[in-house]
Structures are given as structure tokens and as C-alpha cells.
N, C-alpha and C positions, 0 to 999 in steps of 0.2 A: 616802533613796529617790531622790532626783536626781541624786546619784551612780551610783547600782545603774542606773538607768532607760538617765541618759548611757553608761554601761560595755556596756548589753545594744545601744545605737542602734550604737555605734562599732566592737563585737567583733563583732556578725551583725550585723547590717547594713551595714557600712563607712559609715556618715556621719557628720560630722563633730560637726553640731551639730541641734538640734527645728528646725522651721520652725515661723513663727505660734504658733499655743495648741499645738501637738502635747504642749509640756512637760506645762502645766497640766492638759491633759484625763489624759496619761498619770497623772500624783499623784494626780489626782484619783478615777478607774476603779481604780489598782492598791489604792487607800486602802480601796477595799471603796463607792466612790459610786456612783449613778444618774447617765446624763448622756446628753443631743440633741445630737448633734454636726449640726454646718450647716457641711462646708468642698467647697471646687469639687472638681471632679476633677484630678486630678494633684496636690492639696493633699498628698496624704500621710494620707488618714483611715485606711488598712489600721494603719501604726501603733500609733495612738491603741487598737485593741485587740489589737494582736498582740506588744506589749511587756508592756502589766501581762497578759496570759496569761503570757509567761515570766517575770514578775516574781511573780503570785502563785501560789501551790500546787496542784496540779489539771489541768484541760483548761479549755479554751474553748470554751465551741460558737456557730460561728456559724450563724447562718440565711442563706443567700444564695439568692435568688429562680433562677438559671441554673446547668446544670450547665457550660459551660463557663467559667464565671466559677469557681465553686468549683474546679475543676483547673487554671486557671491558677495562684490563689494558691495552693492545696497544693504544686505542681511549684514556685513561685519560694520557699515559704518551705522546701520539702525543701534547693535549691539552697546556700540559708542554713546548712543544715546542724541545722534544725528539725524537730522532730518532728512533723508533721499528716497528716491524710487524711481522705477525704469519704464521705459516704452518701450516694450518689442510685440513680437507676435502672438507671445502665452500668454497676454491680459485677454479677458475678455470685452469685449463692448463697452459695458458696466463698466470694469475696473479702469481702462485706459481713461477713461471718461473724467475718473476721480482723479488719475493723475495727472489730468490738464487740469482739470479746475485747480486742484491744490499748488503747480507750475504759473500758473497765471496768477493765483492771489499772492504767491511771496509767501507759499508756505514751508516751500522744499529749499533746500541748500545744494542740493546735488541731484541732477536728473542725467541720467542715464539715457542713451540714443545711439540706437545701431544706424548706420553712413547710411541705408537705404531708406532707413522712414525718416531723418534728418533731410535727407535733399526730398522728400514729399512737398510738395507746396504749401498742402496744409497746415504741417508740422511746420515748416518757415515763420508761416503768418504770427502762427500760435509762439514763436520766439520772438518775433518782432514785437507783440504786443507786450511778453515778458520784460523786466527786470534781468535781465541777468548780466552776470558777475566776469564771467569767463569761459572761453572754449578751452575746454583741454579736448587734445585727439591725440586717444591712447594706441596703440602698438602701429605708431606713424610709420613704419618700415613696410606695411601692406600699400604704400603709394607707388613701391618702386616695380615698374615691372621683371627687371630684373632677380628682386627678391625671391623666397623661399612661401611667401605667404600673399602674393597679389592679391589687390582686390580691387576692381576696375572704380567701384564705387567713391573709394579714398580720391581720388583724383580730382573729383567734383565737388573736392571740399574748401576749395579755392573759393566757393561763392560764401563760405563765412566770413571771407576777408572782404570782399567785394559789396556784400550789402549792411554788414555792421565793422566798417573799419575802425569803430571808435572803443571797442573789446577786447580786451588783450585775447593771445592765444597759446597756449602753450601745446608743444609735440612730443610726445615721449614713445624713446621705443629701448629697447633692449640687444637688438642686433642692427648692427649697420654699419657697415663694410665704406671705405671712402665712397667710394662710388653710390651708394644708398643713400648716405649723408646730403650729398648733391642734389638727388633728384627728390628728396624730402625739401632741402630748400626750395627747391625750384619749382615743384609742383605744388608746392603749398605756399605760395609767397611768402617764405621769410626769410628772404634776403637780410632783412634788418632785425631779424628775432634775435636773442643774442646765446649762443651755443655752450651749453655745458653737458661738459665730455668727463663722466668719471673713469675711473680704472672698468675694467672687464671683467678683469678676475676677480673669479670666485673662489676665495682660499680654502674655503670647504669642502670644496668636491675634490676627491682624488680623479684623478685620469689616468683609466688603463686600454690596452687593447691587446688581444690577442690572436693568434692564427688561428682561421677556422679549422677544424679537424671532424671533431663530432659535437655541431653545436647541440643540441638538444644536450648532450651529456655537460659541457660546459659551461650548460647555462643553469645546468642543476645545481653544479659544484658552485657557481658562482651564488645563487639564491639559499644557498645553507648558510656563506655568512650574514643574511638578510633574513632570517626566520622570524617571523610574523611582522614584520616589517611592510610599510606601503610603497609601493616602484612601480615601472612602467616599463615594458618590454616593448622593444619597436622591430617592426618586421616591415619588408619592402612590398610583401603580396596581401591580398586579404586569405586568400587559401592559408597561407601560412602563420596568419591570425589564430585564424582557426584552431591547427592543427597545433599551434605550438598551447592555447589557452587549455585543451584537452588533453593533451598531452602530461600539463604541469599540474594538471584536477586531479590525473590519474596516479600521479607521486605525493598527491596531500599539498599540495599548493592552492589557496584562496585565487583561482587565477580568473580571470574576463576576457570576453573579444571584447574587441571594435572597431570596428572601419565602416564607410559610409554606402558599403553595401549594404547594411543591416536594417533591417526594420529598424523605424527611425524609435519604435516604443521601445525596443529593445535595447538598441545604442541608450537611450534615455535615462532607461531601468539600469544599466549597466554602470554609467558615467554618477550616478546616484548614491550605488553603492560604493563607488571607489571612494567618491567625497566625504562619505558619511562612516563608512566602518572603517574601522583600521585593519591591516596586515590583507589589505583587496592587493594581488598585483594585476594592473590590468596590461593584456596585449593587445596592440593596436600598431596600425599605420600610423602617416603622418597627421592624419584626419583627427588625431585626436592631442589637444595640448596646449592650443592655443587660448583656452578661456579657463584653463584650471590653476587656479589658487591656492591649492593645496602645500599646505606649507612645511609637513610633516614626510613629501615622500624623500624616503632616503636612500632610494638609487634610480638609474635610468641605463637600460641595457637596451645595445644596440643588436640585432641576429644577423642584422647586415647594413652592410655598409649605404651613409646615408648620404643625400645628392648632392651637397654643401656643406661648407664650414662654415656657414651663418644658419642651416636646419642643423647639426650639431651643436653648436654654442644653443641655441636656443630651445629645442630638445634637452640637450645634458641640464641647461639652467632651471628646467622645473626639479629637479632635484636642490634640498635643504636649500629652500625658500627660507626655513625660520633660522639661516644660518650654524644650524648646529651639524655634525659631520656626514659627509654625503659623497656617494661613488657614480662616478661616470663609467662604464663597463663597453666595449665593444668589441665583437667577434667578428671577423671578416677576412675576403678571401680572395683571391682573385678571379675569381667566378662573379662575383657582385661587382667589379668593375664593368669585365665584359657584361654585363645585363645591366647596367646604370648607362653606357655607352651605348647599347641597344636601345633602348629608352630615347637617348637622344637622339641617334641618328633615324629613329622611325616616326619620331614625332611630325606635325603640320609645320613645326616653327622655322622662321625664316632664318637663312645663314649666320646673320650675327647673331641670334637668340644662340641657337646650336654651338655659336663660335663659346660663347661666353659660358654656356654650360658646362659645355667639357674643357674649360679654365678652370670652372668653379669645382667639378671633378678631379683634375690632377692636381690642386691644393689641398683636395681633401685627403689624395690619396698619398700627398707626401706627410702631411700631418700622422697619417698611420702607419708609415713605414718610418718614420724621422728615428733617430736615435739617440737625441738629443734631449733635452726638456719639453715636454707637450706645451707644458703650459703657457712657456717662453716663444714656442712657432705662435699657438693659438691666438696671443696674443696680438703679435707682431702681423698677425693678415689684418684685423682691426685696426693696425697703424698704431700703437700702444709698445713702448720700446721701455722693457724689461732688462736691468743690469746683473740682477743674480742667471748664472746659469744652472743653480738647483732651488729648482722649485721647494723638494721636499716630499711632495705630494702627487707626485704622477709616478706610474710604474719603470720610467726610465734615469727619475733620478732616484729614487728609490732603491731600485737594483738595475743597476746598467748595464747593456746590453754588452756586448765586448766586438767592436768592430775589428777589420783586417783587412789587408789589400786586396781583394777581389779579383782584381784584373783579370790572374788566368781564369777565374772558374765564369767567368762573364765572355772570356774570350771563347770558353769553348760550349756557354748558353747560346750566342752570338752568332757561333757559327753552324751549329745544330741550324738554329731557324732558317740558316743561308742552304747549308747542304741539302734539308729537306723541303726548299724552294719556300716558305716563307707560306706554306697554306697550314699548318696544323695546331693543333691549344697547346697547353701547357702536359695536359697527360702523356701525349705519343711521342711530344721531345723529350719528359725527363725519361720514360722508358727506353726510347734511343740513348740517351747518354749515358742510362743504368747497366744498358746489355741485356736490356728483357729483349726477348726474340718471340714475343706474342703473336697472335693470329694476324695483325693489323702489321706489325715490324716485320712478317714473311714476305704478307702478301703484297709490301709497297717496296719490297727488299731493301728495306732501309738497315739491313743488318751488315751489307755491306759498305757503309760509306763511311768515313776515317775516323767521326766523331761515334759510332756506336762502342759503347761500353768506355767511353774515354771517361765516364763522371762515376764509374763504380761506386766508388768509395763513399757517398752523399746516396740516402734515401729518399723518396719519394718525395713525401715533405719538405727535405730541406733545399731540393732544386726546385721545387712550389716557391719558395721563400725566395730563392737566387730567383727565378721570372720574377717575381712580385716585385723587388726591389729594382729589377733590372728597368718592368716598366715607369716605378716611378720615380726613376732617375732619368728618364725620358730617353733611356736606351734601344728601347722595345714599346712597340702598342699594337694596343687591341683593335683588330678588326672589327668594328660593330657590324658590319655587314655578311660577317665570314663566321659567324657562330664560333669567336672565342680565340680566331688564326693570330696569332702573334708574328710581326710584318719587322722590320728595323727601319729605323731611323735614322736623319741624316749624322747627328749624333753618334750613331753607334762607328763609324768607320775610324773616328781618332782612337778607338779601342780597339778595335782590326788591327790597327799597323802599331799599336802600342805608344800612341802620341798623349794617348790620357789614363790616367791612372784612375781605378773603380774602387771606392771604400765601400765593403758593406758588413750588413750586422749579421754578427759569427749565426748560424741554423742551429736549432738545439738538435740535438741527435732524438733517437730514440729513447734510448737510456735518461737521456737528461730531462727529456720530456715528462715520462712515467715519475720522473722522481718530484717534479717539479708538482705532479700533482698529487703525489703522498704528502707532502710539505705543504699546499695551499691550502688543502680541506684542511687541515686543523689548525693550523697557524692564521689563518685569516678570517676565521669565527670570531666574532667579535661584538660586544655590545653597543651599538655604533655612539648611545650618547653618556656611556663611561658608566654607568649606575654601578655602583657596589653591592654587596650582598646584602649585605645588612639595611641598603637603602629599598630596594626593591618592594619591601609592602605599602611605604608609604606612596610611592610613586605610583603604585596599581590604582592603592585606593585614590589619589589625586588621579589618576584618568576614567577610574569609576564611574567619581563624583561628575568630570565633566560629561564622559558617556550621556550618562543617566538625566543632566540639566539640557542637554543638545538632543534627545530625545523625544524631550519632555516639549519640547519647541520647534522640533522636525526640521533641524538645520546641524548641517556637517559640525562634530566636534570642534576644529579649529577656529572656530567661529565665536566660540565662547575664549578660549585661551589656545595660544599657540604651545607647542612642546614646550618653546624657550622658558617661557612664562608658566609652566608648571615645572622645570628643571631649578629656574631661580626658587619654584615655593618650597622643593624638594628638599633645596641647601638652605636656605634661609629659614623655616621653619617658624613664618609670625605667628607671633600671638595674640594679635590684636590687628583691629580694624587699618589704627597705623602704620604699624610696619608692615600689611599686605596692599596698602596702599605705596607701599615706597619698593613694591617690585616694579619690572618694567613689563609694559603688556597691560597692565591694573587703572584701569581710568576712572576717572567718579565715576560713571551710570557702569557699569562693571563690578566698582565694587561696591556698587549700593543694591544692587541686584544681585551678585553671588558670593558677595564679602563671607556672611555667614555658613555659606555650605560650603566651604575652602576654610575656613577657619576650625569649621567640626571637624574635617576630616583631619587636620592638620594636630587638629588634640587629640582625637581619640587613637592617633598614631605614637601618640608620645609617652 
């Protein structure tokens, strides 16, 4: 079987060899097993069941929650030279029609099915009478209510188990926290599936974050080292969609809304372009990511801070999908807490939903304040226990932050909030503790009370930075009901009487600031997949060539070749049918169909 399995990865597919578990889950699924797959994005979980489909007798049917998700993989594994196709809502009459007939005769290998026309009755029938091979149910994490991406529908998928127990199944998802793990077993009966849990990380993507200040300006600097480059900007509003997509049109930026206010032709036309032309960056809420394939975007920037550290891992992971190098970016402030905690506390949801949010919010919010390795926290919430403490790749082992004893300037944060009775944000305390004597510091005459002007020395900013840190040391919180009031906590009094000691990361000054961004605009321009000068024609004319073939057939460039797979043709250079058959990404119906248009470009470059 591991022959047959390796001859199906190497003949359609073009790769060379499994990565990680891909082998063992493949033997295992094709054997006729149960199984929880847990690997990141860009791991390769499509695989894991789109091989033992062609390994065992019958069809596949997957469940995938998006319709543009299910027609991306149908279009790459057609490419393949694979038999599949999808049932959702954009067939028409006619068409859906042909994709039952060809599902019933044992024409297809892979059929495609969103959880709501799957639990249809009819659709049932129509699987009962089929042949088929195996359920996979892809991004199994939408069972969990607690998740980032419910879907009440996934739940009711327990009657695959129930009326065809004799089917293996397989679950795959990308994010899932112990607790999501759980209730994927348990709401999808497979207690007895057998669970494979790769690594998380994704060594490709750097992870940064930085203090918001003037995001629009910092998201400029940040998108200069990304010029003409694909990425995704995430914003918490749809106004803010908006304004930020106009905004970056108005600087010469390729930029898009989206969110699920929008005319849905619109959202359509928008999500179209992203897929299909390169250097699109589109802005969007959360509403947009979970069905994109795209495997060429190479950053994902966040304008604010996002609800979880399972919608972050998952979010950042659509960046360099084809594994080649890829930035995770987030600006954030303490303003988007207090308005994530709004959020919560205004919501319908009942006490424990509330309880467990604002858990899942102050892990996220230590994750951005940490001082440590990102990638080493990131991890370790996943239950994934990492032994290097430098990463390499995150902005805090890269240049680390310089922490120091805190205490006083926490004792005299601490006491601010006590003195001015524990009702105000973070502006009118650090001006109390600045010695601003403003309209507001007259008329509440807080200019008399022992703590004004006691934090001179520390600008505006960096007593932002001392609250920010302070809240997510669980020193201090946000009043969700108080528009921003910052309240203490029981925690805070072993710092009162000096029982606990405060380490926090040094506040850049003003000075340090300004300089920090003379040094990143040029130093951190970069060509993210290394290309040399002298490589640079060949490389255009190799994405030309595939432009012009993915044109030619009204399907997203990636579809034809990944970056990775024109990066190898770049370095390697064949000359022949042979050796562009012994890149990876190159599978017989691939290169029997664009062997020779890769091979001209590849001469007439030499």
C-alpha cells in the first residue's frame, strides 16, 4: 500500500516524497480507519484524503463548509487530471443534475458537499445508493461552539456515522485548542478514530506586533516591504473596511473591501480578483478566509486586535500556504480590547459563552504583550511544548525587547486608578500622572491629588504601554460597561503593599520610536522569495507564461503551478520533458498539458 499510495503522491501529484504523518494517516484512511487529523495550514491535509479516495474503490465525499473553497480544490485536483466536482448552490438545475448522474455511476473520485445540502434527505438517498469510498469532513473545528467559526450544521453530521457505519471517516481541521479537540470527538463520534496531531508551527511566517500609534501610516510602512505582493488586511468593523481599502487605492495600493455587508456580486467580483490576479491586497473582516486557497499570499496584517488565538493562528495561516517566506503583522492598542470586551459583555450570550470569551481574549491579549518568543506562547496554548526559546522568526527573538522591574511605575499606574476612584480610560490617567492640567484635569481637580505629575518623566505613549501591560498581567481591566474605565483587581494589592514584584517591557521613547522607523522603511524591504538580479527575467517570463495559461482557462493562476513549483523551475532550469518532470508540484496530466509552454519559456530565457 505504501508503494501504490507513494506511485499516486509522485504520478498526480508531482512530489517527491509525504511530509510529516501524511504517510501514516494516508495507510491508515485508505485501510478502511477512523481518524482526527490536527495539521496547520499549508501542512498538506487535502492529501491525507484525496489519495486513499484514489487508492480506494468508489467516490469521496467531502463536506466543506464554503463554496469557494470546494471549487478551488475541484479546479486544482481536475488540473491533476482527477476526476471531481461539487454540489452547492451555483450549479444550476441542468448542472447539479449531471453531477448526480456522474456520483451515482462511479464516474467521480471526489464529490464535494456543503453540511447543509449533505444533511438534505435527498442528497442522503442519493449517497446511499452511491459507492462511495470515504467521508472526509474538512475544517472539523466549525463543530465546536466554542470555536472561532461555528456552524450549527457540522453537528448533525454524526448521522454519517449513524446510517453508513461501515465508511471510514476522516476529520481534519487546522486550529483546535484541547478543549475543540474534545468536542470534535464527541460530537462527531470518534471516540475510536485514531488522532494525528502534527506540529502547529509554521516556520515560515515571521510574527510581529506592534503598538498602535497612527495605524494607517503603519500599515503603509509595513506594505512597502510587500510591494506588489498578495496579503490580507483584517479590520474589526466593515466601515473600517471600507475606509482602510480607499484609503490604500489613494497611495497606489491594488487594495479590495469585504465583508458581509456588501452586495453579495460584489463581495463575489472582489474575492475573484484576489484569487486570480497577483499583488490584489484585499481588506476585510473575519467574514472573509475561510474558503481561500491561495497559496502565494505573503503577508496577513492585522489593524486590530482579533477575538482569539485560535481566529489568529488561523487568520495568520492563510499566509505562505506554498511554504515559501511569509509575515504575520499586527497593530493593536488598547482601545481594541476595551471594544472586543464590549463586544462581549453586550452580546445575547449566556454567562459561560461570555466567561470563556473573555479567556479566549486575555490569552490573546498576553500573546501581544509577551516578551518572550511568539511563536513558543503560540504554540504552547495549542498544547504543543517547544524546547528552543528563540524562535528566530518573531519580532521578539529577533530583536528583543529589554524588560525591567516595573513595580514602581505600576505602583504609581495602580494608584492613579485608586486616587481618581477607578471611573476613567487610560488618556485622563496618563495625563494625571503626566501633569497635564487640561480642561478635564481642572474641572475634576484632579491636579491636586498626590499622583499628578508623579510619571513626568514617561510620555503619553509609553504610560499607554505601562496600562496595556498592566492589563494583561491581570493587574488592571477594562470596564466593558464603562466606556474604557480601567477598575483593579484582586491581584493588584500584593503590588500596593510591595508583596509582588512587576517585570515589564522597557516603552520606547519618542526618540527611539522615530528612529526605529527611519531603520525599518529600508531595512526591511525585502524580496520575500530571495530572487536575484540576474534571475528576475526569467522568473517574470515563468509567471507570464502561467498568467497567460490560467487566463486562457478562467482559473486563478495557482492553479496551474504553485510559486514553489515555479521557484524550483527558476533554479533548476530543465531542459527537457524529464527533468521538468522531476520538479515537485509537476505531475503527469501537468506536464503533459503544460510541459511545452514551461519548457519554451525556460529556453528562450537561456
Amino acid at each position: 500500500m505504501t508503494a501504490s499510495a507513494l506511485d499516486v503522491l509522485n504520478q498526480v501529484f508531482g512530489y517527491p516524497q509525504f511530509r510529516g504523518e501524511q504517510q501514516a494517516i494516508i495507510e491508515h484512511v485508505s485501510g478502511g480507519g477512523d481518524a482526527l487529523v490536527l495539521m496547520p495550514t499549508g501542512g498538506g491535509k487535502s492529501l491525507c484524503y484525496q489519495i486513499p479516495a484514489l487508492l480506494r474503490s468508489g467516490t469521496a465525499v467531502v463536506v466543506s463548509p464554503l463554496i469557494a473553497l470546494m471549487q478551488d480544490q475541484v479546479e486544482a485536483l481536475r488540473q491533476f487530471g482527477v476526476a471531481a466536482a461539487f454540489l452547492n448552490s451555483s450549479l444550476d438545475a441542468r448542472a447539479q443534475f449531471e453531477v448526480e448522474r456522474d456520483f451515482a455511476a462511479g464516474r467521480l473520485k471526489l464529490l464535494y458537499v456543503a453540511p447543509e445540502r449533505l444533511l438534505n434527505e435527498r442528497c442522503l438517498e442519493l449517497i446511499a445508493k452511491a459507492n462511495v469510498a470515504l467521508f472526509a469532513i474538512d475544517e472539523a473545528h466549525c463543530v465546536s461552539q466554542w470555536g472561532h467559526d461555528f456552524r450549527p450544521e457540522y453537528r448533525q453530521l454524526t448521522i454519517l456515522h449513524e446510517r453508513f457505519p461501515g465508511i471510514p471517516r476522516i476529520a481534519l481541521t487546522a486550529t483546535a485548542d484541547a478543549p475543540t479537540r474534545r468536542e470534535i470527538v464527541e460530537r462527531l463520534n470518534l471516540e475510536s478514530a485514531r488522532q494525528f496531531v502534527s506540529s502547529f508551527d509554521r516556520k515560515n511566517i515571521q510574527y510581529r506586533v506592534v503598538e498602535k500609534e497612527n495605524s494607517k501610516r503603519q500599515l503603509k510602512d509595513f506594505l512597502a516591504s510587500h510591494k506588489g505582493e498578495s496579503g490580507i488586511v483584517y479590520c474589526l468593523s466593515r466601515r473600517k473596511v471600507e475606509e482602510t481599502a480607499a484609503w490604500l487605492v489613494e497611495h497606489g495600493v491594488a487594495a479590495l473591501p469585504y465583508h458581509a455587508g456588501m452586495d453579495s456580486a460584489a463581495r463575489a467580483h472582489n474575492q475573484q480578483r484576489f484569487l486570480r490576479e497577483d499583488g490584489i491586497v484585499m481588506c476585510a473582516t473575519i467574514a472573509f478566509g475561510m474558503g481561500i486557497d491561495k497559496p502565494d499570499v505573503r503577508f496577513v496584517a492585522h489593524l486590530d486586535l482579533p477575538k482569539s488565538l485560535e481566529g489568529y493562528y488561523q487568520e495568520t495561516g492563510r499566509a505562505g500556504r506554498d511554504s515559501l517566506p511569509a509575515e504575520a503583522w499586527m497593530c493593536y492598542g488598547l482601545g481594541d480590547v476595551v471594544t472586543l470586551a464590549q463586544f462581549i459583555a453586550q452580546s445575547e450570550s449566556g454567562e459561560e459563552r461570555k466567561r470563556v470569551e473573555r479567556a479566549k481574549l486575555d490569552a490573546l491579549l498576553g500573546y501581544a504583550e509577551i516578551s518572550t518568543c511568539r511563536r513558543r506562547h503560540l504554540l504552547a496554548y495549542f498544547g504543543e511544548v517547544v524546547e528552543k526559546n528563540n524562535c528566530g522568526n518573531c519580532d521578539n527573538c529577533t530583536d528583543p525587547p529589554v524588560s525591567f522591574d516595573g513595580t514602581e511605575l505600576a505602583q504609581k499606574a495602580l494608584s492613579c486608578v485608586y486616587r481618581t476612584g477607578q471611573r476613567y480610560g487610560v488618556g485622563h490617567l496618563a495625563n494625571v500622572l503626566r501633569g497635564v492640567e487640561d480642561e478635564r484635569v481642572r474641572n475634576l481637580d484632579h491636579g491636586q491629588l498626590s499622583v499628578f505629575g508623579v510619571g513626568a518623566d514617561l510620555d503619553e505613549k509609553q504610560w499607554r504601554s505601562v496600562f496595556r501591560q498592566l492589563v494583561a498581567n491581570g493587574l488592571l481591566a477594562t470596564d466593558a460597561e464603562g466606556y474604557g474605565v480601567l477598575r483593579l483587581t484582586a491581584a493588584s494589592r500584593a503590588v500596593f503593599r510591595g508583596e509582588t514584584h512587576v517585570s515589564l517591557r522597557k516603552p520606547a521613547s519618542k526618540e527611539e520610536r522615530r528612529a526605529t522607523r527611519r531603520t525599518t522603511r529600508g531595512e526591511r524591504v525585502r524580496q520575500s522569495l530571495d530572487i536575484a538580479a540576474h534571475e528576475a527575467p526569467l522568473w517574470d517570463a515563468l509567471r507570464a507564461t502561467r498568467a497567460r495559461l490560467a487566463r486562457e482557462q478562467g482559473v486563478p493562476a495557482y492553479v496551474i503551478f504553485h510559486d514553489a513549483t515555479l521557484l524550483e523551475m527558476l533554479r533548476a532550469r530543465p531542459r527537457n520533458v524529464a527533468e521538468l518532470g522531476e520538479i515537485s508540484g509537476v505531475g503527469a496530466a501537468k506536464l503533459d498539458r503544460y510541459g511545452g509552454a514551461f519548457l519554451d519559456t525556460v529556453r528562450s530565457a537561456a
